[in-house]
C-alpha positions as CSV (number, residue, x, y, z in Angstrom):
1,X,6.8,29.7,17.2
2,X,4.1,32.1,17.2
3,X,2.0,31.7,14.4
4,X,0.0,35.0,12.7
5,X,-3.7,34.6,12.1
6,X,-2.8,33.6,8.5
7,X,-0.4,30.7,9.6
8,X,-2.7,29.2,11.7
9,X,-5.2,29.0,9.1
10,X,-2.8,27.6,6.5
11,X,-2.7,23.5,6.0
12,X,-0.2,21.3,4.2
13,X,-0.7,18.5,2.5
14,X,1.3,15.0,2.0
15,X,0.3,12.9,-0.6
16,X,1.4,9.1,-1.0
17,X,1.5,6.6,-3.0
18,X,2.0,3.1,-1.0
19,X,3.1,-0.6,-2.3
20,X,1.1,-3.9,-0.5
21,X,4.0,-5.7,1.7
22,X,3.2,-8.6,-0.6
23,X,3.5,-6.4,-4.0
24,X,1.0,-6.9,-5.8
25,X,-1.4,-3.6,-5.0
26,X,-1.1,0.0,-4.4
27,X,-2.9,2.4,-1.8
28,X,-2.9,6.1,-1.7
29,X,-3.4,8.6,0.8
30,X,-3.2,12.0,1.6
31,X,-2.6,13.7,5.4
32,X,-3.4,17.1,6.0
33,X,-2.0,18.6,8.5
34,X,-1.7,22.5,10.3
35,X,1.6,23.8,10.3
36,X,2.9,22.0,13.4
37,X,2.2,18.3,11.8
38,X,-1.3,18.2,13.7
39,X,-3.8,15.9,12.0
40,X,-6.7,17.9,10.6
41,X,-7.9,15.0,8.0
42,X,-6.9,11.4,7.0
43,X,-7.9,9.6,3.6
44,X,-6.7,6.9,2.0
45,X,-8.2,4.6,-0.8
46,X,-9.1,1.4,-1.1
47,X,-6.8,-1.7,-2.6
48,X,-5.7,-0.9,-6.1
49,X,-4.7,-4.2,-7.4
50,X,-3.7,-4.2,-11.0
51,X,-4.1,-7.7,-13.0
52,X,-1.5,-9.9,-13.9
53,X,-2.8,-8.5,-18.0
54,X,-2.4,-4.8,-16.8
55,X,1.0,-4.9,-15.5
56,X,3.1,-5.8,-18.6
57,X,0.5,-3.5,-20.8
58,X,1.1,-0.6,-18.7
59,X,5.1,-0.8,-17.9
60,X,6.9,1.3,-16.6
61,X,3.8,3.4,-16.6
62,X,1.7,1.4,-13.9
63,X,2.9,2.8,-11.0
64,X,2.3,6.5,-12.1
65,X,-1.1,5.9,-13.4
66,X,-2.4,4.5,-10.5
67,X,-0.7,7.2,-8.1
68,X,-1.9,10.4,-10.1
69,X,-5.2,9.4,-12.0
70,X,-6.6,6.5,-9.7
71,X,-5.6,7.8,-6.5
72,X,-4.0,11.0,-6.3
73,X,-6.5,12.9,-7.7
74,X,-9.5,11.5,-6.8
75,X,-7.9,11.8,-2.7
76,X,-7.0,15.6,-3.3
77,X,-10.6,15.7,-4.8
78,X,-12.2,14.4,-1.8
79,X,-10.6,16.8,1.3
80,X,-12.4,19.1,2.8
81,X,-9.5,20.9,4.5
82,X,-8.0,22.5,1.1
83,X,-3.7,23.0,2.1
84,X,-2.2,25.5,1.0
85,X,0.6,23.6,-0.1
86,X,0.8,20.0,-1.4
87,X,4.0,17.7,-0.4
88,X,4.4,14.3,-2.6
89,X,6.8,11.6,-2.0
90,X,7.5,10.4,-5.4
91,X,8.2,12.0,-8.1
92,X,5.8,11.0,-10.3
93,X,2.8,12.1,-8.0
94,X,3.4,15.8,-9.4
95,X,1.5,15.0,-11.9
96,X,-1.8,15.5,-9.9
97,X,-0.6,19.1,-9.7
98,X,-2.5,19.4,-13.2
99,X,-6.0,19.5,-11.4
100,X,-4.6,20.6,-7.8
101,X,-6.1,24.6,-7.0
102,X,-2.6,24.7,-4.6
103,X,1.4,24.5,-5.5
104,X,2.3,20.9,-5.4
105,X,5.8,19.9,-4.6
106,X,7.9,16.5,-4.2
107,X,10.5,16.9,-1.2
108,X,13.4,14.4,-0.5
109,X,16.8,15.0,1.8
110,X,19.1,16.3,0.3
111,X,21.8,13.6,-0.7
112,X,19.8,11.1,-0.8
113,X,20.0,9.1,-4.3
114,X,16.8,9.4,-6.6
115,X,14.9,6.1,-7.8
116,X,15.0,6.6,-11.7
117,X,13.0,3.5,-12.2
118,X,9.9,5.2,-10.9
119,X,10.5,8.6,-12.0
120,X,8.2,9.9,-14.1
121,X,10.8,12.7,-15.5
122,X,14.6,13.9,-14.8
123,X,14.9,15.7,-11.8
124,X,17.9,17.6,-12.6
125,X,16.3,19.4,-15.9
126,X,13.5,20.6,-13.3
127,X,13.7,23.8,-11.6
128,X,14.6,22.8,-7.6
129,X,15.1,24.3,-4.2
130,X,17.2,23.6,-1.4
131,X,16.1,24.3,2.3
132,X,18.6,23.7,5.6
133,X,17.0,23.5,8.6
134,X,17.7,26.8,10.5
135,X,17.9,24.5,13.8
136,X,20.1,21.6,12.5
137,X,17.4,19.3,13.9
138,X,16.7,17.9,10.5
139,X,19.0,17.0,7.0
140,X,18.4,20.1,4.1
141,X,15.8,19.0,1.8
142,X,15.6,19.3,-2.1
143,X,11.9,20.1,-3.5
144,X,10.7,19.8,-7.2
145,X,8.1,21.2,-8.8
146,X,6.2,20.3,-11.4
147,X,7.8,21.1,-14.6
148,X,5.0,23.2,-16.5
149,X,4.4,24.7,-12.8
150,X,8.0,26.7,-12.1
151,X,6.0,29.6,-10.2
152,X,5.4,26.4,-7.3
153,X,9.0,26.9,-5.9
154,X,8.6,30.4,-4.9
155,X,5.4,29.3,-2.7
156,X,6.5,26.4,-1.7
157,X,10.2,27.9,-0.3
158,X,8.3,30.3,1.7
159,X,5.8,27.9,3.5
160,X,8.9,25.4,3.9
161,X,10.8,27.7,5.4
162,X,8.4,28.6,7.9
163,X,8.0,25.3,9.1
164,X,11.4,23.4,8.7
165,X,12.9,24.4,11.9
166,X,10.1,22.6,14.3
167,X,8.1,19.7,11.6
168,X,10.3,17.5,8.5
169,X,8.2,17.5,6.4
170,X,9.0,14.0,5.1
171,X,8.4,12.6,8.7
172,X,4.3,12.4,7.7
173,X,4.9,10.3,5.4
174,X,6.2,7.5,7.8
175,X,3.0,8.3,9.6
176,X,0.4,7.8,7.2
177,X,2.7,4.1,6.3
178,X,2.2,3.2,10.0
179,X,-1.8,4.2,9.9
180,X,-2.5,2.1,6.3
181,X,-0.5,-0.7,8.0
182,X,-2.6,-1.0,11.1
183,X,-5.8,-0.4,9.0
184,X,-4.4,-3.4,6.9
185,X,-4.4,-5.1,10.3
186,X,-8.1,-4.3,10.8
187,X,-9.4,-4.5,7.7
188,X,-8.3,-6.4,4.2
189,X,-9.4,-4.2,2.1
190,X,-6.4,-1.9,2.9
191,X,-4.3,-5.0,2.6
């Protein structure tokens, strides 16, 4: 790849939401990244533990509150490196495309069955895309917008596109899960 002077000054962004081992807290975090997956900035917040009161009162809700308005938002908030495009792992986490300046999509592989327990809405009444990998080396993905945002997919297919042969742009995610598990090896706070 040979990158134009715009490319190289575009970043992406994955933004997660991540359960404790033990279940009972949550931790978010974003990555940003250049286009080839190179680390430009790291956050991720403290231990959100919800009481054993909050968890029946919020439901089905819990989970979605504490990715978007607790961590979500406050992590995109924080960056210095602004992406050009943010990538989210669940569903619900477009919701911090409300207060986001950039297109906020989520991304799973195509085929791959969707976890309607956590899902904040119905993926197939939202507008979606579909991107195979020009080079084979990685499964087609689907990506979502969010639903009052349609105008996201046209941005977000032409940034994909221009990355999916040479970075999966789910494979971050399993790299910011490995960093909050060592920090939770270093410090319980991230526990």
């Amino acid at each position: 790849m040979n990158p134009n002077r715009e490319e190289q000054n575009m970043l992406l962004g994955f933004s997660a939401l991540y359960e404790t081992s033990t279940h009972d807290g949550y931790l978010g975090a974003i990555l940003i990244t250049d286009l080839q997956g190179i680390p430009q900035e790291f956050r991720c917040t403290h231990l959100v533990k919800p009481t054993t009161i909050q968890k029946p009162l919020y439901g089905n809700t819990l989970e979605p509150y504490i990715g978007v308005n607790l961590c979500g938002i406050p992590l995109i908030e924080s960056i210095q490196s602004k992406p050009s495009l943010i990538v989210v792992h669940k569903e619900f986490l477009l919701g911090v495309r409300i207060t986001s300046p950039c297109p906020v999509i989520f991304v799973r592989r195509a085929g791959e069955a969707i976890d309607i327990k956590t899902s904040g809405s119905s993926e197939t009444t939202l507008r979606r895309g579909r991107i195979d990998c020009s080079t084979g080396r990685f499964q087609p993905i689907i990506f979502v917008p969010h639903p009052d945002f349609d105008d996201d997919i046209t941005s977000a297919r032409e940034i994909l596109e221009k990355i999916f042969s040479y970075l999966d742009p789910i494979e971050p995610f399993e790299r910011m899960a490995k960093a909050i598990e060592v920090l939770g090896k270093q410090d319980k706070r991230f526990q």
